[in-house]
MITIMAR-715089 format. One record per residue (C-alpha): z, x, y; residue number from 1; residue in three letters. Coordinates in nm, 2 decimals. Each point is the difference from the previous one (the first is absolute). Layout:
N
<rec><c3>Z</c3><c1>X</c1><c2>Y</c2><k>NUM</k><r>Ala</r></rec>
...
***
This chain:
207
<rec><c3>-1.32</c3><c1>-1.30</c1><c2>0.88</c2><k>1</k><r>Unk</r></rec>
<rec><c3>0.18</c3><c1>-0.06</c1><c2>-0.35</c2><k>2</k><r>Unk</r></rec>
<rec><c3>-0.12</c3><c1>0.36</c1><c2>-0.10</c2><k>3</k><r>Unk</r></rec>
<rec><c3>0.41</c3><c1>0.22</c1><c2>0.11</c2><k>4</k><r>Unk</r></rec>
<rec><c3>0.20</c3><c1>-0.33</c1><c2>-0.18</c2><k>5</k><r>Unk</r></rec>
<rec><c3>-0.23</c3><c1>0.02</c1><c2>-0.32</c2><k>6</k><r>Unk</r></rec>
<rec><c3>0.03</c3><c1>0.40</c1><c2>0.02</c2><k>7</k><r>Unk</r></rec>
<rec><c3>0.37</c3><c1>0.00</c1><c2>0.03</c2><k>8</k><r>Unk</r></rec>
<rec><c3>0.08</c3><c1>-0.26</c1><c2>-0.28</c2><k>9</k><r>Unk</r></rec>
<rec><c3>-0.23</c3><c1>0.17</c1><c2>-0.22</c2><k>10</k><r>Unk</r></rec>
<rec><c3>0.18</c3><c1>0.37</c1><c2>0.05</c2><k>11</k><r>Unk</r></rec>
<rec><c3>0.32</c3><c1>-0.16</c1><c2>0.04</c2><k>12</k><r>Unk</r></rec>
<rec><c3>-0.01</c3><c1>-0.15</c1><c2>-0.37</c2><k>13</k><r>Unk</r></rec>
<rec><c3>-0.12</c3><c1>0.27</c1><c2>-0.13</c2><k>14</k><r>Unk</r></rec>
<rec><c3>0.25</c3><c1>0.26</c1><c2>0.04</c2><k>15</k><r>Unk</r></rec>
<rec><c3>0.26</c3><c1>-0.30</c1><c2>0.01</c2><k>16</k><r>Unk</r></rec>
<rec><c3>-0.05</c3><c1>-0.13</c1><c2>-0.35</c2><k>17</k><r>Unk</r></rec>
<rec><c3>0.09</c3><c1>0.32</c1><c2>-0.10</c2><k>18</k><r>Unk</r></rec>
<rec><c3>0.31</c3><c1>0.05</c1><c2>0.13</c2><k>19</k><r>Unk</r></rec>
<rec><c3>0.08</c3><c1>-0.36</c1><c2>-0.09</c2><k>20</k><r>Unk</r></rec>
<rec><c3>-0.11</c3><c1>0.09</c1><c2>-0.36</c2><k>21</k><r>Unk</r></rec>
<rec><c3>0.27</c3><c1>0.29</c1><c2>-0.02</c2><k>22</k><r>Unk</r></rec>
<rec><c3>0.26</c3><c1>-0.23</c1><c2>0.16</c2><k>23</k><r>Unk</r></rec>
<rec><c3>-0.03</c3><c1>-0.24</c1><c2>-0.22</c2><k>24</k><r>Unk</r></rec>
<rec><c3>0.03</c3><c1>0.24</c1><c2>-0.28</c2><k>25</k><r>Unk</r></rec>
<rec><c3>0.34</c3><c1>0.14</c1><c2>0.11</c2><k>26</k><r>Unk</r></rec>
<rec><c3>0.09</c3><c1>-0.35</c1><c2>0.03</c2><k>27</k><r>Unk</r></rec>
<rec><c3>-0.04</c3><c1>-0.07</c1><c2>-0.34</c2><k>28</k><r>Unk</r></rec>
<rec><c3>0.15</c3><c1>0.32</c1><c2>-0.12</c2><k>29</k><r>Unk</r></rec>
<rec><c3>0.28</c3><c1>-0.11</c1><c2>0.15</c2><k>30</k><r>Unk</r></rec>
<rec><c3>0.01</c3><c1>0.21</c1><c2>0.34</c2><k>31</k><r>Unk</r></rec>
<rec><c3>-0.06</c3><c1>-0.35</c1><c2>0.26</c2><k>32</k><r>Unk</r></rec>
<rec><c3>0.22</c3><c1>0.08</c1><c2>0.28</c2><k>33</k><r>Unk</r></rec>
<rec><c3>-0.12</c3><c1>0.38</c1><c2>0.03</c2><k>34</k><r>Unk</r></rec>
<rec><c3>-0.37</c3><c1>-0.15</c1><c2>-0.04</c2><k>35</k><r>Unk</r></rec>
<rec><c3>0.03</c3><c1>-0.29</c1><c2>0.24</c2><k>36</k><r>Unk</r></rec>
<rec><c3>0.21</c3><c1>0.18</c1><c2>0.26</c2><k>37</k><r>Unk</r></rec>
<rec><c3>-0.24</c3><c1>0.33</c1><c2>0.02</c2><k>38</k><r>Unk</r></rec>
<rec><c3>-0.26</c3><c1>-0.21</c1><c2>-0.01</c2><k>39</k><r>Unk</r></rec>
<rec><c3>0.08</c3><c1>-0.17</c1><c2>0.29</c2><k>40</k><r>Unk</r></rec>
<rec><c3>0.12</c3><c1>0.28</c1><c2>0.17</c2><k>41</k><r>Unk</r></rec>
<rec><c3>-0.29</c3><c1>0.26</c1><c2>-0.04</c2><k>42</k><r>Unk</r></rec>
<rec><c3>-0.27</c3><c1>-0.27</c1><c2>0.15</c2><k>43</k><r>Unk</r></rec>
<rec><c3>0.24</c3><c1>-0.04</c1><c2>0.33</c2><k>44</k><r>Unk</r></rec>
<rec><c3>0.05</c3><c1>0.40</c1><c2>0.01</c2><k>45</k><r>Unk</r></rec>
<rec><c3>-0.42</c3><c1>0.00</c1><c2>0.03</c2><k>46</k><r>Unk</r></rec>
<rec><c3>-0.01</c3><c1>-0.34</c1><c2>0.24</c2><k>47</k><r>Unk</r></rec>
<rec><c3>0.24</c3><c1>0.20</c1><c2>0.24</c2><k>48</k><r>Unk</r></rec>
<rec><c3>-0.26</c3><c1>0.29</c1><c2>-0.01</c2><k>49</k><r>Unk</r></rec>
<rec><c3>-0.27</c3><c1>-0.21</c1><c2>0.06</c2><k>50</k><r>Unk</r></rec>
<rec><c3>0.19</c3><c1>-0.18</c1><c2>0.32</c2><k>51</k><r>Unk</r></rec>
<rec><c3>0.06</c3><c1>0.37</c1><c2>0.13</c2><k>52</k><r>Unk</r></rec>
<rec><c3>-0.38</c3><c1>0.17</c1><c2>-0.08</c2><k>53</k><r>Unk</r></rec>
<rec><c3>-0.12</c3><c1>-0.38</c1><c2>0.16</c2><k>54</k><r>Unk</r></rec>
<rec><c3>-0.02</c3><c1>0.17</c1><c2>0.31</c2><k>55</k><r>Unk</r></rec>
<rec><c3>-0.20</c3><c1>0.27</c1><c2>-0.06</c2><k>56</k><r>Unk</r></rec>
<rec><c3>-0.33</c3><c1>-0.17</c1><c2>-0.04</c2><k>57</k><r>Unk</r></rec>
<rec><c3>-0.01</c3><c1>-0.07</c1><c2>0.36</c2><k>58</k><r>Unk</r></rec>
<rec><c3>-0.03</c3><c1>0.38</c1><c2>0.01</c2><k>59</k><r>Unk</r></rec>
<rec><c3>-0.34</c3><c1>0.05</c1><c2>-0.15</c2><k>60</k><r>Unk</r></rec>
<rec><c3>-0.34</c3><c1>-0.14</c1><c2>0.06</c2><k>61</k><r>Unk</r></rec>
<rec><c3>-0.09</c3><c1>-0.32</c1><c2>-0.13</c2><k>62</k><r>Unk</r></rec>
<rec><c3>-0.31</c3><c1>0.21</c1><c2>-0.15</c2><k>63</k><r>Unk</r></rec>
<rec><c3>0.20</c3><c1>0.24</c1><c2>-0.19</c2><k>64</k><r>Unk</r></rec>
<rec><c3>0.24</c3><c1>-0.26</c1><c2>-0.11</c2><k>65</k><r>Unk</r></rec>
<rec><c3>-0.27</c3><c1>-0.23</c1><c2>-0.18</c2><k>66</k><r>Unk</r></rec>
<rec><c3>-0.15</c3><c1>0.31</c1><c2>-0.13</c2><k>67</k><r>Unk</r></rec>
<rec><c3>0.34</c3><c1>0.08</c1><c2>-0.16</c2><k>68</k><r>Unk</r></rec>
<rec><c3>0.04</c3><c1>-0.32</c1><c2>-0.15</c2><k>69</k><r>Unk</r></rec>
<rec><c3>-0.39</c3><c1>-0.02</c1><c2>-0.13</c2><k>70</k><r>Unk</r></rec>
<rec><c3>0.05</c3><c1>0.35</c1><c2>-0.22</c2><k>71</k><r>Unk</r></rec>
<rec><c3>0.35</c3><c1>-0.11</c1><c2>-0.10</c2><k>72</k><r>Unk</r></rec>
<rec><c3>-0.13</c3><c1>-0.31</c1><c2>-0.11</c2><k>73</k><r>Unk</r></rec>
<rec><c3>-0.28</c3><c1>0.17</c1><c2>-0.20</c2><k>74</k><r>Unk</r></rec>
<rec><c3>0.18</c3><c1>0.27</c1><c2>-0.16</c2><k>75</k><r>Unk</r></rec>
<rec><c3>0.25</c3><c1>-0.21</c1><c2>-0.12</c2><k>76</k><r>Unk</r></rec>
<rec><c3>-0.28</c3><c1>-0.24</c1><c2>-0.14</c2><k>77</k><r>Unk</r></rec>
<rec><c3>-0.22</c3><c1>0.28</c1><c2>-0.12</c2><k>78</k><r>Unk</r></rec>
<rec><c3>0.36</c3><c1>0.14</c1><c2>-0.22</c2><k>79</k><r>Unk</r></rec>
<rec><c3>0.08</c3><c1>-0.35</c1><c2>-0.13</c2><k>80</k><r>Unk</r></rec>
<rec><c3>-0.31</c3><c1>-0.07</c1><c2>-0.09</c2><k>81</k><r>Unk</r></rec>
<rec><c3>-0.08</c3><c1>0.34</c1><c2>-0.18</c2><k>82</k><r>Unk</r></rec>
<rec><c3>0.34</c3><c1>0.00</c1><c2>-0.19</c2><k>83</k><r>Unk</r></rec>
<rec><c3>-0.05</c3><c1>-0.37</c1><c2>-0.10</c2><k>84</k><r>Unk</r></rec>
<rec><c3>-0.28</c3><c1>0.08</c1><c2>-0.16</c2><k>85</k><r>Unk</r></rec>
<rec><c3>0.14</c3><c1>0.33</c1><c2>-0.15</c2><k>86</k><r>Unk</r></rec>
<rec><c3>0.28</c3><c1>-0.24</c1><c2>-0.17</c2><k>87</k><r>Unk</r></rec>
<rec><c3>-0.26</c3><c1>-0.27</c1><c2>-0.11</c2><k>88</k><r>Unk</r></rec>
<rec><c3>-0.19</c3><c1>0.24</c1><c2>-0.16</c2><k>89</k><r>Unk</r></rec>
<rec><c3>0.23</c3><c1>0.14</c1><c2>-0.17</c2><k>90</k><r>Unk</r></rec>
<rec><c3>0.19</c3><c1>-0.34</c1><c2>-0.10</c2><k>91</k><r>Unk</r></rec>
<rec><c3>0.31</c3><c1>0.18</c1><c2>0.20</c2><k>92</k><r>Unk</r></rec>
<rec><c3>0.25</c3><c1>-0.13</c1><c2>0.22</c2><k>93</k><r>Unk</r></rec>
<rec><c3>0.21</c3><c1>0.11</c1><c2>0.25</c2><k>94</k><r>Unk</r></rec>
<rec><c3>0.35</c3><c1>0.14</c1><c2>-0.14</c2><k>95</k><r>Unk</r></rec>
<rec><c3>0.19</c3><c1>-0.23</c1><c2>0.28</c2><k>96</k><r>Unk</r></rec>
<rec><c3>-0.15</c3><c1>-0.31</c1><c2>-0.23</c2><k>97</k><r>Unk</r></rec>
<rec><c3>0.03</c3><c1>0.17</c1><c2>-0.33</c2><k>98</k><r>Unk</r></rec>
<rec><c3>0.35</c3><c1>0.14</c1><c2>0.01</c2><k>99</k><r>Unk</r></rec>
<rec><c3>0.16</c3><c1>-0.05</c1><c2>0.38</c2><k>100</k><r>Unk</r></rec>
<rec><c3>0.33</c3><c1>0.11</c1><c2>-0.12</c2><k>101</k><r>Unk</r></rec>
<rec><c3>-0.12</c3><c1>0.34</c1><c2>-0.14</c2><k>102</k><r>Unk</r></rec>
<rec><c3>-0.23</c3><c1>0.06</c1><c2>0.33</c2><k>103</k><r>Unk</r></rec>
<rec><c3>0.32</c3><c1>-0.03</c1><c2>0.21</c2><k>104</k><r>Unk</r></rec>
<rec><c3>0.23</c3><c1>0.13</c1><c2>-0.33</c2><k>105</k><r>Unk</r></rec>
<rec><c3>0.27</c3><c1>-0.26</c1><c2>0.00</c2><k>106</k><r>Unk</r></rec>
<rec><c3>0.18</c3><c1>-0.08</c1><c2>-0.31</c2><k>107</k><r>Unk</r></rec>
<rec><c3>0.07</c3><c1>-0.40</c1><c2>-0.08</c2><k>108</k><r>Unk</r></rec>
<rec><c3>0.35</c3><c1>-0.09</c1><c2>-0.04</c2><k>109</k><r>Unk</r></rec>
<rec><c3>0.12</c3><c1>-0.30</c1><c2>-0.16</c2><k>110</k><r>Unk</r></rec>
<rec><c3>0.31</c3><c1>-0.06</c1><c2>0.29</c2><k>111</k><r>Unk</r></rec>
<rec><c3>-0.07</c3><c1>-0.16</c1><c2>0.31</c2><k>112</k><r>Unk</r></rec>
<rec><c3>0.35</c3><c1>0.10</c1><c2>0.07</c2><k>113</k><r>Unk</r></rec>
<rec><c3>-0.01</c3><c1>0.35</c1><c2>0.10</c2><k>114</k><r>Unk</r></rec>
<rec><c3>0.11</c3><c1>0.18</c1><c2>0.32</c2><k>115</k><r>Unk</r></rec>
<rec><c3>-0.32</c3><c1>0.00</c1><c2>0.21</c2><k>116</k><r>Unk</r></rec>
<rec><c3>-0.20</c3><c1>0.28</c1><c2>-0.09</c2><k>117</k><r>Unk</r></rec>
<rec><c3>-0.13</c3><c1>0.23</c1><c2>0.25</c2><k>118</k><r>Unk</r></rec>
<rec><c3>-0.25</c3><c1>0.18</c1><c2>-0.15</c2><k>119</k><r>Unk</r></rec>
<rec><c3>-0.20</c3><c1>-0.31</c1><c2>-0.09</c2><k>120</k><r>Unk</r></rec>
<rec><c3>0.03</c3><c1>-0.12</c1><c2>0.34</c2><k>121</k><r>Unk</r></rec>
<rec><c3>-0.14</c3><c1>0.32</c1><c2>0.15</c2><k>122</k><r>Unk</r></rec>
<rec><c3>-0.26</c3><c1>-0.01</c1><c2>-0.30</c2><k>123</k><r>Unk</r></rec>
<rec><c3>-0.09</c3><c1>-0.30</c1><c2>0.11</c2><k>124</k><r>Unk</r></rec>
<rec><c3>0.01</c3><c1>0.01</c1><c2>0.37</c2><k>125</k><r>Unk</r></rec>
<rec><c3>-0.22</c3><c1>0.34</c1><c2>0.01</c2><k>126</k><r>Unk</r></rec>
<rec><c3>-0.28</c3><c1>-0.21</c1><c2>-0.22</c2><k>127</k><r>Unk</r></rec>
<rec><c3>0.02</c3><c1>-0.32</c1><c2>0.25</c2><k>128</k><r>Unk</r></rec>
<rec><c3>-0.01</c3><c1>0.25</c1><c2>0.31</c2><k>129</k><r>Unk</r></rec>
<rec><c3>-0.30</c3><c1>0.19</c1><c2>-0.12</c2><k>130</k><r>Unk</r></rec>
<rec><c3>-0.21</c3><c1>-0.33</c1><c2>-0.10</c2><k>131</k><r>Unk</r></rec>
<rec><c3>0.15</c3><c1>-0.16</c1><c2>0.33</c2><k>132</k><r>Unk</r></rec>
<rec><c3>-0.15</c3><c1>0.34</c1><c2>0.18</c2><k>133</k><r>Unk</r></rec>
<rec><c3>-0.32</c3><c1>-0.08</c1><c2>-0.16</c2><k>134</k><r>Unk</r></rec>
<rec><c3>0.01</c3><c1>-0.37</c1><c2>0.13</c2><k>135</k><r>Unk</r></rec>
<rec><c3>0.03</c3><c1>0.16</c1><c2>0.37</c2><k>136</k><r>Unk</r></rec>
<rec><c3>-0.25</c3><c1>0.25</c1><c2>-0.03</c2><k>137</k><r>Unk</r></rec>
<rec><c3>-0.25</c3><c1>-0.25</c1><c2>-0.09</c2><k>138</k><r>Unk</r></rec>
<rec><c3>0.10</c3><c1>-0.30</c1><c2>0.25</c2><k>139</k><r>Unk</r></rec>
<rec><c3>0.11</c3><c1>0.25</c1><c2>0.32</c2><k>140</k><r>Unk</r></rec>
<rec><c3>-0.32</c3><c1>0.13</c1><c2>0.03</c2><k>141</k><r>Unk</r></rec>
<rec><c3>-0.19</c3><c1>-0.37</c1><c2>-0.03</c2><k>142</k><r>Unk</r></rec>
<rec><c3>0.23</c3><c1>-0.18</c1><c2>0.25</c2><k>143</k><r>Unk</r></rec>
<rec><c3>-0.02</c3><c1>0.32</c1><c2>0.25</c2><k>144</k><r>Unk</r></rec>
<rec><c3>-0.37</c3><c1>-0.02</c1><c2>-0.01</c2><k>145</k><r>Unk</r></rec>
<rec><c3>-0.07</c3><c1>-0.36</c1><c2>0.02</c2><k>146</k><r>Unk</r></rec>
<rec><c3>0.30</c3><c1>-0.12</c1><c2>0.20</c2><k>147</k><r>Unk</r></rec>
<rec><c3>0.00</c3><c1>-0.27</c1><c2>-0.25</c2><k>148</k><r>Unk</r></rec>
<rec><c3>0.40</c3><c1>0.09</c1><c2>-0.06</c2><k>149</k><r>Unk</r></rec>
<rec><c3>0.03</c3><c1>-0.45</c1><c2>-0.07</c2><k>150</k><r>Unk</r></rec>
<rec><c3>-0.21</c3><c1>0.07</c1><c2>-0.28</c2><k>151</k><r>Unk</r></rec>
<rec><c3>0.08</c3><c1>0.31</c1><c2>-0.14</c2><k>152</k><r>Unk</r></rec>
<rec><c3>0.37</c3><c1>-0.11</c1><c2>0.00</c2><k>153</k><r>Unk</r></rec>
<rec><c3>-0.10</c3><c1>-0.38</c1><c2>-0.15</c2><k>154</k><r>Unk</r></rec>
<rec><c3>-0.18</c3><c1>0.28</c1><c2>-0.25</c2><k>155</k><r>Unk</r></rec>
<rec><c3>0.31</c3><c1>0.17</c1><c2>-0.13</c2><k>156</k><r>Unk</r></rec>
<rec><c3>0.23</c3><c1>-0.28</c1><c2>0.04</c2><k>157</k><r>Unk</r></rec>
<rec><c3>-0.26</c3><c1>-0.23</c1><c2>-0.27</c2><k>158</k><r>Unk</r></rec>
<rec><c3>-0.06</c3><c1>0.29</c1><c2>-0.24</c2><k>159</k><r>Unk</r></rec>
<rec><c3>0.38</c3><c1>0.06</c1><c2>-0.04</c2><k>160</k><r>Unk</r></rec>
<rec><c3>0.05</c3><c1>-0.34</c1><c2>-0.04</c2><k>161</k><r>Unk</r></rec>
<rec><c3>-0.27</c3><c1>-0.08</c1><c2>-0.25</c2><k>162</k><r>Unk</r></rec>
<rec><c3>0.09</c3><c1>0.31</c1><c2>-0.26</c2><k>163</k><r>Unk</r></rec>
<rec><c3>0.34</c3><c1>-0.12</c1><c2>0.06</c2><k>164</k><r>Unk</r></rec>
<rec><c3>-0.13</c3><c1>-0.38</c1><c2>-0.11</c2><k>165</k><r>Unk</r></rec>
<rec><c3>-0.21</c3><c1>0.18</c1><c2>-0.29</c2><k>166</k><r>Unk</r></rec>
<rec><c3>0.29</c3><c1>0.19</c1><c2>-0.13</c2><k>167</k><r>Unk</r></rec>
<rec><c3>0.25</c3><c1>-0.29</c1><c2>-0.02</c2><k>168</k><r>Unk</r></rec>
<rec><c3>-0.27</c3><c1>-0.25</c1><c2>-0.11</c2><k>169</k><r>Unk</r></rec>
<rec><c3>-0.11</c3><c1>0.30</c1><c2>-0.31</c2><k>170</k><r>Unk</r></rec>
<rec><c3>0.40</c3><c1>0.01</c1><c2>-0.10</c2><k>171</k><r>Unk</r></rec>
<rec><c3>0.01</c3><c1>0.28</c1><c2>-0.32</c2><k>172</k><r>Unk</r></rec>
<rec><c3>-0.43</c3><c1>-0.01</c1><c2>0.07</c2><k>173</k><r>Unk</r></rec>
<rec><c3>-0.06</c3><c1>0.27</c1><c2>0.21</c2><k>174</k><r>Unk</r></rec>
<rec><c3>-0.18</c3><c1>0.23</c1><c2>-0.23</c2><k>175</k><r>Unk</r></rec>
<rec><c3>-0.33</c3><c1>-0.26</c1><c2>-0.04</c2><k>176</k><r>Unk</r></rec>
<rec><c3>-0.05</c3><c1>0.03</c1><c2>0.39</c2><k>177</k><r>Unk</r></rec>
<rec><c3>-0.36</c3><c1>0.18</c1><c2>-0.04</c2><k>178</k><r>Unk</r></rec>
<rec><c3>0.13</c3><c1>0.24</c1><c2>0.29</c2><k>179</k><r>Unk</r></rec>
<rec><c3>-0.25</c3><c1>0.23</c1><c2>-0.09</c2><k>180</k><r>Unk</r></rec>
<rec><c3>-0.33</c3><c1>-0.22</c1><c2>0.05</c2><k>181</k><r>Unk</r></rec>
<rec><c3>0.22</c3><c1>-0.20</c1><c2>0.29</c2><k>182</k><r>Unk</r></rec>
<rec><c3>0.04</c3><c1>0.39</c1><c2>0.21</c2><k>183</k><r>Unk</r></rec>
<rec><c3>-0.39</c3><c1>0.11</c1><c2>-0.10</c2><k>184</k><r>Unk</r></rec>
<rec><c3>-0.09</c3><c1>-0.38</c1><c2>0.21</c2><k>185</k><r>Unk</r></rec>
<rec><c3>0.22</c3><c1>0.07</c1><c2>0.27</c2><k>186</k><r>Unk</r></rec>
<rec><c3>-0.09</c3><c1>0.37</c1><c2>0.00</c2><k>187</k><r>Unk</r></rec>
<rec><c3>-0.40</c3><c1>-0.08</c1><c2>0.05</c2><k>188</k><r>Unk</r></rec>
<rec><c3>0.09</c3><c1>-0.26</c1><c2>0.26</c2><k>189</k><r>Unk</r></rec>
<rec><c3>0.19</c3><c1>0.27</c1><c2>0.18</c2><k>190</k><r>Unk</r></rec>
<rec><c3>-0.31</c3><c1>0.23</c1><c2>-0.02</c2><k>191</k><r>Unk</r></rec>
<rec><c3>-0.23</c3><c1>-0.24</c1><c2>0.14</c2><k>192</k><r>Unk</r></rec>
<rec><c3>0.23</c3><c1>-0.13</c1><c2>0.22</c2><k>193</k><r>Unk</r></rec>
<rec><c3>0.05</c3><c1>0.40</c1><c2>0.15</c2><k>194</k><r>Unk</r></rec>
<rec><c3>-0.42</c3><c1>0.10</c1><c2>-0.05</c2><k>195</k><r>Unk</r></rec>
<rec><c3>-0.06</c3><c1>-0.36</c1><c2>0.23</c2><k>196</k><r>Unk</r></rec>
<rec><c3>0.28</c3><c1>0.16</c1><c2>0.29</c2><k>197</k><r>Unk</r></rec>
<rec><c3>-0.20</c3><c1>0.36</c1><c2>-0.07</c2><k>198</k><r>Unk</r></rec>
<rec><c3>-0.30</c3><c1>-0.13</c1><c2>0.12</c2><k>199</k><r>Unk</r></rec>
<rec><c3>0.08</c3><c1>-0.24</c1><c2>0.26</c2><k>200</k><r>Unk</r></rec>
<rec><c3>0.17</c3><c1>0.32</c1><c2>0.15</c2><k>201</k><r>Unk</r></rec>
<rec><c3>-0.30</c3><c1>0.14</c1><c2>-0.06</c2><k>202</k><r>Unk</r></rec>
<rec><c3>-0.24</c3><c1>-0.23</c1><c2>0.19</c2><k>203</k><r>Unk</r></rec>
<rec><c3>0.27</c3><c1>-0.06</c1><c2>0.29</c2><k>204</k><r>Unk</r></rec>
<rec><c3>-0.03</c3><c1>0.42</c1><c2>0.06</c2><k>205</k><r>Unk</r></rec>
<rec><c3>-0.39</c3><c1>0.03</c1><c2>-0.02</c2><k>206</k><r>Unk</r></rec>
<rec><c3>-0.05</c3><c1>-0.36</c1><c2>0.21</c2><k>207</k><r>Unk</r></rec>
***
């Protein structure tokens, strides 16, 4: 079953290419040891809260559990997909791609030389925590119903490392990612991908 690796690299690049896209925009206004470090450090502040809540799944009934991770899968699908299509209506994008410095209001410098500054670390760190948060509530969820924790973990681990590849390969680029289109694809994969889990719950309970 493919199904928890492709649902966890989907999500996972998702919300990652967005924190990526702000990091890389402190970068370049001259910020890159507060945007690398919090970076860093806000993804292994969520991966110790996922190693402590990994226990808890063995808590709840494998029923509940997939019927967790089937809504969770579908609301987050149905809200990508309905804002996608908001923003491609309306020739809009999302402020993080437009102007990633004013969404997280950071000033460029010109000197790479000044004492590390911590408000653009916390800046920083809060936005790679909250996306990070994001990635667990999406993969927790798929690994604690399926079991499939190989896959969902192979998931993550391929999406972070292909936004990673995109971004370094699209150097100064990043704004003609069609992040928009890309999320409303991902978004109605998620939603089928949830309805499919819906209804095989379904049939499991009246069988």
């Amino acid at each position: 079953m493919i199904q928890p690796f492709v649902a966890s690299f989907t999500g996972t690049s998702v919300e990652f290419f967005e924190t990526v896209a702000i990091a890389y925009a402190i970068v370049r206004a001259g910020y890159p040891r507060e945007a690398l470090s919090a970076l860093v450090l806000g993804h292994v502040l969520v991966f110790v809260l996922a190693v402590f809540l990994f226990p808890l799944h063995e808590f709840f009934p494998i029923f509940w559990l997939r019927l967790v991770a089937a809504v969770l899968l579908t609301s987050m699908g149905l809200h990508w997909s309905i804002k996608s299509l908001r923003r491609i209506r309306a020739h809009q994008r999302p402020r993080w791609a437009e102007d990633p410095l004013g969404k997280v209001q950071i000033t460029p410098t010109s000197s790479t030389t000044e004492a590390f500054s911590l408000f653009v670390f916390f800046v920083m760190g809060k936005s790679a925590v909250v996306e990070a948060g994001e990635i667990l509530l999406v993969v927790f969820p798929i690994g604690a119903a399926t079991s499939a924790w190989t896959q969902v973990l192979w998931g993550v681990a391929a999406g972070m490392a292909a936004v990673s590849a995109i971004t370094l390969a699209l150097h100064g680029k990043l704004k003609k990612v069609p992040e928009v289109k890309l999320k409303l694809v991902i978004g109605i994969f998620l939603t089928v991908l949830g309805i499919s889990w819906l209804l095989e719950l379904y049939r499991d309970h009246t069988t």
